[in-house]
N, C-alpha and C positions, 0 to 999 in steps of 0.2 A: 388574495392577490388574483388579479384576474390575466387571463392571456389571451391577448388578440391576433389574428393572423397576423398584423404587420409587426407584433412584438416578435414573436414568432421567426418570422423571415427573417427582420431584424438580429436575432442570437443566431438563428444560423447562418447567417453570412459572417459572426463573430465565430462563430464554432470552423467555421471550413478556414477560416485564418488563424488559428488556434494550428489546425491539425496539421498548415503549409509552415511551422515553426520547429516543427518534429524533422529532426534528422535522420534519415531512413536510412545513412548507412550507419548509424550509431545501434549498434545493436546489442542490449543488455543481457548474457544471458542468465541463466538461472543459477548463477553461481550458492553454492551450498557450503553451510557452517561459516559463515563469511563475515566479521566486525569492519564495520567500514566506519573509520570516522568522517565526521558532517564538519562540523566548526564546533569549538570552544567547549569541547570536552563532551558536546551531544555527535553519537552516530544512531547506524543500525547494526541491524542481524537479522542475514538473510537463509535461513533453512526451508521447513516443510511446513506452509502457514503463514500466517498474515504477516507483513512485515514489521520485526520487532524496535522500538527504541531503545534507546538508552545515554543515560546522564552517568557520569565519574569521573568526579574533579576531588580533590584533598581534603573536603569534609564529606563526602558523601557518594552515595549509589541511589538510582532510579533505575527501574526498566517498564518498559512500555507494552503490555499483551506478552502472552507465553508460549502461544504454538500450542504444541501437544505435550502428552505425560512423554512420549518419547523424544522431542527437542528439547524440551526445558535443561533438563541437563549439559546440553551444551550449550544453554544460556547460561548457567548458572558456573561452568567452568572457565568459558572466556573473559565470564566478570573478574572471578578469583584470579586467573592472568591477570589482570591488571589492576588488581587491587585488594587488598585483606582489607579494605573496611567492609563491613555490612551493608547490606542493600536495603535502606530504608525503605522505600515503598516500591508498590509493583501494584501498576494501574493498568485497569483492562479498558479498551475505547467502547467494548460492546459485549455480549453475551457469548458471539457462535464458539464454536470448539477448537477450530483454528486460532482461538488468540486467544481462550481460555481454560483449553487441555492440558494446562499443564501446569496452572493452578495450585496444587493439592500437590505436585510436583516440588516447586517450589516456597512452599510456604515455610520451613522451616528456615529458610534461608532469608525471609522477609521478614520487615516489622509489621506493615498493614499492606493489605490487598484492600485498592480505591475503584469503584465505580460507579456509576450512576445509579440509581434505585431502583428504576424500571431494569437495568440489565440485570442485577441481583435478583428481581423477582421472575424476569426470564431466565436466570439458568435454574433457578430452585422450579421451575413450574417444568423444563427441562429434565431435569433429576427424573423430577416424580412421575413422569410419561414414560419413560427409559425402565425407569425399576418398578412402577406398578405401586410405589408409595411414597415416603418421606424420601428415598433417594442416599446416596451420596453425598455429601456439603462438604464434605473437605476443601472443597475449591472454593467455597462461597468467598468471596470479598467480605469483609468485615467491615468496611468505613465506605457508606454509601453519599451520595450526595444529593443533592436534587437540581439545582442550577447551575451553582461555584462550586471551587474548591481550588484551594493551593495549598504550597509547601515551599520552603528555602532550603536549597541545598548550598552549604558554601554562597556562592555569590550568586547564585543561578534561582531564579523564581520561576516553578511552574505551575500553570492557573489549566484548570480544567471546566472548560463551560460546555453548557447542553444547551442546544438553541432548539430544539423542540424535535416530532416523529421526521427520519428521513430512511436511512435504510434499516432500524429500528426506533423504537421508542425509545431508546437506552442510549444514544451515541454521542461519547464524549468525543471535542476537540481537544490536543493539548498541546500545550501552549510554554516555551520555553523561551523568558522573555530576554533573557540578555543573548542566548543565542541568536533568536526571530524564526525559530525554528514552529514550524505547528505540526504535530502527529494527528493524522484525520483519522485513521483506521481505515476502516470500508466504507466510510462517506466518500471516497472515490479509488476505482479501480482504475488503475491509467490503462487505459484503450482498452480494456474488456469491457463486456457486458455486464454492469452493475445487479448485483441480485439484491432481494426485495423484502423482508421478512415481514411482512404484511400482516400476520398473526401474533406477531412480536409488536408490535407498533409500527410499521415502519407506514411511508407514505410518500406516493409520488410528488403530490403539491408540496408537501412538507421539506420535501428534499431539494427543492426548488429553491425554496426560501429560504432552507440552510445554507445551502451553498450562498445564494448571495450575500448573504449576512455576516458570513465568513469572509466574503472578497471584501466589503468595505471594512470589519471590524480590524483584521491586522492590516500590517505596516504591508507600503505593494512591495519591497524585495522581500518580503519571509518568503521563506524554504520551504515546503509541503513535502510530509514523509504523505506515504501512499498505501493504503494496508494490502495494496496486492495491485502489479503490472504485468501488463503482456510482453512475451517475447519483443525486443526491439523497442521496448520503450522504459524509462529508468522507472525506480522506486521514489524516487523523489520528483519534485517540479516547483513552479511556479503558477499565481494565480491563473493564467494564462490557461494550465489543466483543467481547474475548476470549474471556469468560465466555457471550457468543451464539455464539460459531464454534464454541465448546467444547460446547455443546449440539447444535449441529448434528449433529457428528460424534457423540457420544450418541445420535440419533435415528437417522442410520444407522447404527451398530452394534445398535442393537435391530430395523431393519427386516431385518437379515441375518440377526441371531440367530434373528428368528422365523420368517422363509424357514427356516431349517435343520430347527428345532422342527417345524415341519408340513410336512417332508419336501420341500418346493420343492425346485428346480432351481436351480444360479446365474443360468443364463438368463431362469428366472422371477423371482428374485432382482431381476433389472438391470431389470427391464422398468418399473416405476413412473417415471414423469414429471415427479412433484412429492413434494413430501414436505412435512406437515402443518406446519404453524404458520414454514415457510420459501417461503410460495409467493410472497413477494415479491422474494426473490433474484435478481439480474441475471446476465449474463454468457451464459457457455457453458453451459446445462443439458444437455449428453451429459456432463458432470463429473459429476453426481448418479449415473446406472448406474455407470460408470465407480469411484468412490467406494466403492458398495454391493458391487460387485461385488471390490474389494479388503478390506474389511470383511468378506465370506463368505470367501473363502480362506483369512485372517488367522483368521477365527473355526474353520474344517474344521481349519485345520492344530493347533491347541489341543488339537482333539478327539484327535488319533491317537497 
């Protein structure tokens, strides 16, 4: 896919109308240990860590990412609140620790642990960095995928697709069809600074075309869970989110491109601070170099 400055300008005049839709005195805060139901027997769970899903309806249990070995537990107790059946599966969107610490946590209480095959072979490669060998694998996921996968709970069908490298190689959307519900994980942080696992797989053009693929693929009211938001903005959203994360990354890929165009440095490249019409974004801002500086490499390597 290529990106020209008038596409360019073009998503950000779509991004700065995106961000005049946010209600600024609506402010979400970090509320903790928290089951919020969504629609038709899908919510979340919001503790310390990526934001969790969950399915419990009359034949069945889902949940979506784990947090750490230290929240899992009170995933796993708020389920049991609401329900003695078992929790059939427990699917991770991605590898980091935040949404799969607590894994191994968990598992006795699961039937399979679902994820994508590259995330599997990032946390085993993960492991083995950590302990100096074969590692830990109690956490490992058991039933990996490569493109698809689903399951039926009761009435409820959830389909889990990998649309190719964005903020890893590994990241599943899922997809909960009679709700219209979609959990991204960390294919977007509402209004922080997206991070980047570039050694994992991830990739800026990639994340480009994830996102869009996702806007046209679901229905335009589905619901977007969020794997992590900033102060004053929800866990959830609409396409409308996507389509500003999706600018973002537009906006540095054209701050790289034109580092390159006027002979910069990548050094010089990283060094900006802020980035225009996103200087309200929370979180970790070393993500933003960090970003740009994946985005120049991705753009040099095109060239040769």
């Amino acid at each position: 896919m290529t990106y020209s400055r008038r596409s360019f300008l073009k998503a950000s005049t779509l991004g700065i109308g995106a961000a005049s839709l946010v209600r600024p005195e609506a402010v979400f805060g970090a509320r903790r240990n928290v089951f919020t139901p969504l629609r038709r027997n899908v919510g979340i769970f919001t503790e310390r860590g990526g934001t969790v899903g969950w399915l419990i309806n009359n034949d069945g249990v889902a949940v979506i990412d784990s947090q750490f070995a230290d929240t899992a537990p009170m995933i796993v107790t708020g389920i049991r609140e609401r329900t003695r059946l078992p929790i059939d599966v427990l699917i991770n969107t991605h590898q980091h620790p935040d949404h799969t610490g607590g894994n191994a946590v968990m598992r006795p209480s699961v039937g399979k642990i679902v994820a994508h095959e590259r995330a599997i072979a990032n946390l085993r490669n993960a492991a083995a960095q950590r302990q100096g060998g074969p590692g830990d694998m109690s956490g490992l996921p058991d039933t990996p995928f490569s493109t698809s996968w689903s399951v039926s709970i009761g009435d409820e069908t959830i389909r889990l697709r990998h649309y190719g490298p964005a903020h890893t190689g590994g990241d599943a959307a899922i997809f909960f069809e009679r709700a219209n519900i979609v959990h991204l994980g960390d294919l977007l942080n509402n209004r922080g600074w997206p991070n980047l696992d570039a050694p994992a797989g991830g990739s800026v053009h990639g994340w480009v075309s994830v996102l869009e693929t996702i806007m046209q693929e679901y229905p335009t009211d589905a619901l977007y869970i969020f794997g992590h938001n900033e102060a004053g903005y929800p866990p959830t959203g609409t396409r409308t989110d996507l389509a500003f994360q999706r600018d973002y990354f537009l906006a540095v890929i054209e701050v790289a491109a034109t580092a390159i165009r006027e002979g910069r440095s990548r050094e010089q490249a990283i060094s900006l601070t802020t980035l225009a019409g996103f200087e309200h974004f929370g979180g970790q801002a070393p993500r933003l170099p960090l970003v740009v500086g994946v985005a120049y490499d991705e753009l040099q390597a095109r060239r040769r």
